[in-house]
C-alpha positions in Angstrom: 11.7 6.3 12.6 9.1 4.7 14.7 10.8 2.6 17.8 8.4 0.0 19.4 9.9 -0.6 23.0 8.6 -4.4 25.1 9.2 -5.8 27.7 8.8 -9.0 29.3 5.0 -9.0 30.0 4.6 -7.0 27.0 6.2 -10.3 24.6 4.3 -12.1 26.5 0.9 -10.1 25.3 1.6 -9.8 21.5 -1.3 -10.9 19.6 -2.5 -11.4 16.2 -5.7 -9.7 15.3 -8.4 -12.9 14.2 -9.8 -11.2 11.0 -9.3 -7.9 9.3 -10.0 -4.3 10.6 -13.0 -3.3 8.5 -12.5 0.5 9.3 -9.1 0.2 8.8 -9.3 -1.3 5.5 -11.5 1.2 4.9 -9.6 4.3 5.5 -6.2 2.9 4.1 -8.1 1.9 1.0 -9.2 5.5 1.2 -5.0 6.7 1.0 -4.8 4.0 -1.9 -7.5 5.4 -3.9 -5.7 8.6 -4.4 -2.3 7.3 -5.2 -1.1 6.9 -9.0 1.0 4.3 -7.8 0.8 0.2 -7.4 -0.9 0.0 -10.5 -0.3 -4.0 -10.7 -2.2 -4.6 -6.9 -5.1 -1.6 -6.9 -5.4 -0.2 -11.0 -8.1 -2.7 -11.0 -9.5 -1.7 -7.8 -9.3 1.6 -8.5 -11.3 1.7 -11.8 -14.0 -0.2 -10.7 -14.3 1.7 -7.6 -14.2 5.3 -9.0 -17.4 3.8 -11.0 -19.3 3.0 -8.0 -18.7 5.9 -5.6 -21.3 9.1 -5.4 -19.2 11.4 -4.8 -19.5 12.1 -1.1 -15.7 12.0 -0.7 -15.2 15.9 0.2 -15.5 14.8 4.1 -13.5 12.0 3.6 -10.6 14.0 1.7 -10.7 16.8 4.7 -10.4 13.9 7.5 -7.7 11.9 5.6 -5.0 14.0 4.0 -2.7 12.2 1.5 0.0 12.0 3.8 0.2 12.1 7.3 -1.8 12.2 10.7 -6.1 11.6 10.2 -8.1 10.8 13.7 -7.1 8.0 15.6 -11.3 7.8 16.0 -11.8 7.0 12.8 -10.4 3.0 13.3 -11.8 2.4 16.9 -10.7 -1.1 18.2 -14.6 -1.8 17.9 -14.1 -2.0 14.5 -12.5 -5.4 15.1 -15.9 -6.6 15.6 -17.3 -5.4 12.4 -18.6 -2.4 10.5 -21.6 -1.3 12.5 -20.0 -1.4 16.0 -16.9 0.5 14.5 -19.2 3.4 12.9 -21.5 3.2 16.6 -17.8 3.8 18.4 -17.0 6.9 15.9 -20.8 8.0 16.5 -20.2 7.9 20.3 -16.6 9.8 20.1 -16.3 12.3 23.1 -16.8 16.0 21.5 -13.4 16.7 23.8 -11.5 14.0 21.6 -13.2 15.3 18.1 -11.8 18.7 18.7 -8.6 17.6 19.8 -7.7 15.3 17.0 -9.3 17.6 14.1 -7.0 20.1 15.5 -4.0 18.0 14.9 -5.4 17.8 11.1 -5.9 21.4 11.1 -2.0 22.1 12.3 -1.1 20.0 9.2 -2.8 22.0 6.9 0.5 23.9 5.1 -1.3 25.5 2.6 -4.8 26.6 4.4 -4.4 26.2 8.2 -7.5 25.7 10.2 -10.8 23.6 9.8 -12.7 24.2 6.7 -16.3 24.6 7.7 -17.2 20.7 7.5 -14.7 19.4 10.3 -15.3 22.5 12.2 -19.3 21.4 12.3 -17.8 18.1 13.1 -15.1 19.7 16.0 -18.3 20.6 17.7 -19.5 17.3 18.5 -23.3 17.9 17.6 -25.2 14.8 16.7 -26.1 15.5 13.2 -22.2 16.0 11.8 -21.7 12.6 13.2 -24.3 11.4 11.2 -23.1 12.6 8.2 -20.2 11.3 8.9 -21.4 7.9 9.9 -22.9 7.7 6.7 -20.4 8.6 4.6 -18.0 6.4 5.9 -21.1 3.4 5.6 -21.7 4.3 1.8 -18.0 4.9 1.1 -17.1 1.2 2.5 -20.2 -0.4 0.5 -18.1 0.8 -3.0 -14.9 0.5 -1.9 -14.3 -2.3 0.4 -17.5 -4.5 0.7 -17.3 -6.1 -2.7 -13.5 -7.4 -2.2 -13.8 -8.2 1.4 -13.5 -11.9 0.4 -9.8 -11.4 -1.4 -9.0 -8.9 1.7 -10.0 -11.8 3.7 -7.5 -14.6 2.1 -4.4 -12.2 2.1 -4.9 -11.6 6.2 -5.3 -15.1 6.4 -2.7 -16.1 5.1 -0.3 -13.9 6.6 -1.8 -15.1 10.1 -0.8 -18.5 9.0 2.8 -17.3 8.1 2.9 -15.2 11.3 1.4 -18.4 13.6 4.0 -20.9 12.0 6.7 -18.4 13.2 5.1 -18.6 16.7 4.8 -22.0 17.2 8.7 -22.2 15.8 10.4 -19.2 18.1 7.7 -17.9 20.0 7.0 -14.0 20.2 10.5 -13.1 18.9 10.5 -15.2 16.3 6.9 -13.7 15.1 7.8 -9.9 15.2 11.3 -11.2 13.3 8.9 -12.4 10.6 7.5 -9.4 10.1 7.7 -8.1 6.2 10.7 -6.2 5.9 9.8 -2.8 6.6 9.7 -3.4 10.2 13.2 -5.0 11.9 13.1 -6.8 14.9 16.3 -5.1 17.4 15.0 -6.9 20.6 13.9 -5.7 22.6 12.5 -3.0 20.1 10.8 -3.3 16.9 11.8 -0.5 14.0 10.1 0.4 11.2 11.3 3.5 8.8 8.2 6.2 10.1 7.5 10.3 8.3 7.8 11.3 11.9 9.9 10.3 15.1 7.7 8.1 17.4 9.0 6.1 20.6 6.0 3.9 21.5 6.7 2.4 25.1 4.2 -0.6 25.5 4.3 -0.5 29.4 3.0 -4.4 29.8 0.1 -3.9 27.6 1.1 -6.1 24.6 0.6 -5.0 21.1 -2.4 -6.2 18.9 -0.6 -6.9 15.4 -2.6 -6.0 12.7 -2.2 -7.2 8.7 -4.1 -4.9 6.7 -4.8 -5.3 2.7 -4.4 -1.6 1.8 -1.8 -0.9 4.4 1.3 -0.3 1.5 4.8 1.2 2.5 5.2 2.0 5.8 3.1 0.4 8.9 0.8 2.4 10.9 0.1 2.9 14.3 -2.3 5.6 16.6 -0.7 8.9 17.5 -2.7 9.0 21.0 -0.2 6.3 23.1 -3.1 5.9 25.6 -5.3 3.7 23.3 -4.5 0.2 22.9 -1.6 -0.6 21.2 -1.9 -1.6 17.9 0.5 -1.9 14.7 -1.1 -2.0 11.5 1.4 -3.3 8.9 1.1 -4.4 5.3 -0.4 -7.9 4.6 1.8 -9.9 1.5 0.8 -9.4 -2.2 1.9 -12.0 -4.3 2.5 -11.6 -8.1 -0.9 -12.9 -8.9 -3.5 -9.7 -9.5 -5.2 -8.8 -6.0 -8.7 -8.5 -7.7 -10.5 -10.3 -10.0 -13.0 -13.1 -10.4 -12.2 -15.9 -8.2 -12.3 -19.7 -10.7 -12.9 -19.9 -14.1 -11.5 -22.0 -16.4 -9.2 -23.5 -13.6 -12.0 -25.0 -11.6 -12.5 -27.4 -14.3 -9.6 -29.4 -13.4 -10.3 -29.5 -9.2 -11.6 -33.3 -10.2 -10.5 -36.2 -8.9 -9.6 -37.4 -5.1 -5.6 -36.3 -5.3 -6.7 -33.2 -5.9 -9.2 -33.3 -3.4 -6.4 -34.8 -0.9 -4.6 -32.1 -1.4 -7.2 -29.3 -0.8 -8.0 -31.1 2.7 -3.9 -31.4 3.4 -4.0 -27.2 3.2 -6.8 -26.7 5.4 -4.8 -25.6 8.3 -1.6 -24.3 6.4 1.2 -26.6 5.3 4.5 -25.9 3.5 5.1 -27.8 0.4 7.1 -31.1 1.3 4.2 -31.0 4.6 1.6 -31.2 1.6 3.6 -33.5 -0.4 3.8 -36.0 3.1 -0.4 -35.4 3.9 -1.2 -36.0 0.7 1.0 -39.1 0.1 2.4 -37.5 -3.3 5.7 -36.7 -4.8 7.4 -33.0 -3.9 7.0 -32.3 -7.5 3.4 -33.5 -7.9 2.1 -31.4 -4.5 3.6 -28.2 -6.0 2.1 -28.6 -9.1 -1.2 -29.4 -7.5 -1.4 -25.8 -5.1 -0.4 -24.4 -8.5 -3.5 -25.2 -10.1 -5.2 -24.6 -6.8 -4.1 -21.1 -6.3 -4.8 -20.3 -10.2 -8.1 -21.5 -8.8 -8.6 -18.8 -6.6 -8.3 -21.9 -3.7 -5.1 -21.3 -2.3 -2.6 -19.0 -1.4 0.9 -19.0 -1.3 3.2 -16.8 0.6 7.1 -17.4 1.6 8.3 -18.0 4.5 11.8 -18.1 5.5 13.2 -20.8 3.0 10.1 -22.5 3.0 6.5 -21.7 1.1 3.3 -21.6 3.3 -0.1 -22.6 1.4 -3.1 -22.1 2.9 -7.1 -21.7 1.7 -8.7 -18.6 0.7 -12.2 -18.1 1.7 -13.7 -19.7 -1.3 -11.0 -23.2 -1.1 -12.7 -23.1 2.9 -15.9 -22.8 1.4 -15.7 -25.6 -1.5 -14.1 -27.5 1.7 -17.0 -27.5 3.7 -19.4 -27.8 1.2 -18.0 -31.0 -0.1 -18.0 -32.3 3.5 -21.9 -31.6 3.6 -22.7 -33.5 0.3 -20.5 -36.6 1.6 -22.4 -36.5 4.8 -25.9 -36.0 2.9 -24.7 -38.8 0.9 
């Protein structure tokens, strides 16, 4: 069980993170990889991944085990920022904190204890190891990640939106009780079902919440409780397949100025009868519309409470703004 304990000052610090974690997409996507499950959300994925990589994964395996603790250094809150500062923050880890945390792999290591010889190179901190590791992690992103940041993009998105509506309606409390279900909000402590006991006192620092794509099952958060607090949990996947190519056929039918009404009503996240109202149409007519907009790769749709939240994907922002530009050229 992992037990999240706030206080005042610390409700008063919860955040939401303003874009995905690209290292932690990165190493999570790395646990999804090697599972046989969730065939629906990652088979896809998975296939056209496997073609793509070159088979520097041996590091990777060592540093991520299927299950359980890998380095708190390889997602370093720089990585908020983008790739290359995160992989500059790894590159810069003391050699003190390399050896201590690729000893904590090592101890769970049941069937050969210790460091095999490529984390113990790495244990030592020298320059070159880094390097290697640096670019493995680079190249391993590229075929994994890169190419389906966009769709990682519109599911953190729009679980921000659901996660913002729940602030502006209750405040903090109401936005950690809209949590997906495998974490339970028991003011003033937030439970989730953990493989280990953890009690994670916040002490006033707030808590950076995290939706992550290929966070699946339980959330995550760093073993070390002196680094910022932060609570990687899993970002909604509705029915529709998470990969794929965005349009088609669909975007034949996004003519016409309802439709157009509609897309502009979404911008910012509505529900359905909010849609229906901004768009001056019938209940019936604005559901149908984000219909044919989310089978357009537009718009997503996610529940929230007794209520459904739509709001853009990258590509509906993009068509957005680039029919705003040919109206003002015009």
């Amino acid at each position: 069980m992992l037990r999240i304990h706030f206080t005042g000052d610390d409700l008063a610090r919860v955040r939401m993170a303003v874009r995905p974690d690209v290292l932690w997409e990165t190493i999570l996507s790395f646990h999804r990889l090697r599972e046989r499950r969730r065939a629906l959300a990652f088979g896809e994925w998975r296939s056209e991944t496997r073609t793509r990589l070159n088979g520097e994964t041996k590091l990777l395996s060592a540093l991520v085990p299927p299950h359980g603790y890998f380095p708190d250094f390889l997602t370093p809150p720089a990585a908020g920022c983008g790739l290359e500062p995160g992989l500059e923050a790894i590159r810069d880890t003391p050699p003190r904190r390399l050896h201590a945390e690729l000893a904590l792999v090592a101890s769970g290591r049941a069937a050969a204890p210790g460091l095999p010889a490529r984390l113990a190179a790495l244990a030592e901190g020298r320059p070159e190891p880094l390097a290697r590791l640096v670019t493995v992690l680079r190249s391993y992103h590229r075929a994994a990640v890169e190419p389906y940041w966009p769709h990682i993009q519109a599911r953190v998105e729009a679980d921000r939106a659901v996660r913002g509506r729940a602030l502006l309606d209750g405040g903090a409390g109401e936005l950690l009780a809209s949590l997906p279900p495998v974490l339970r909000w028991k003011a003033p402590v937030l439970e989730a079902d953990y493989p280990v006991e953890r009690e994670l006192h916040l002490d006033g620092r707030g808590l950076l919440l995290q939706p992550s794509f290929f966070c699946r099952g339980t959330p995550v958060v760093y073993r070390d409780a002196t680094l910022p607090p932060v609570l990687v949990y899993p970002a909604d996947h509705t029915p529709a397949p998470a990969f794929g190519e965005a349009g088609g056929p669909s975007l034949g039918r996004l003519v016409g100025h309802t439709r157009s009404a509609v897309l502009q009503a979404i911008r910012y996240g509505c529900t359905t009868s909010e849609l229906a109202r901004r768009a001056g149409v019938s209940l019936a007519s604005a559901s149908q519309h984000a219909a044919v907009l989310r089978e357009a790769g537009l718009v997503l749709t996610l529940r929230h409470g007794n209520a459904v939240l739509h709001t853009l994907t990258p590509l509906g922002a993009a068509l957005l703004r680039g029919g705003a530009t040919a109206e003002a050229a015009g």
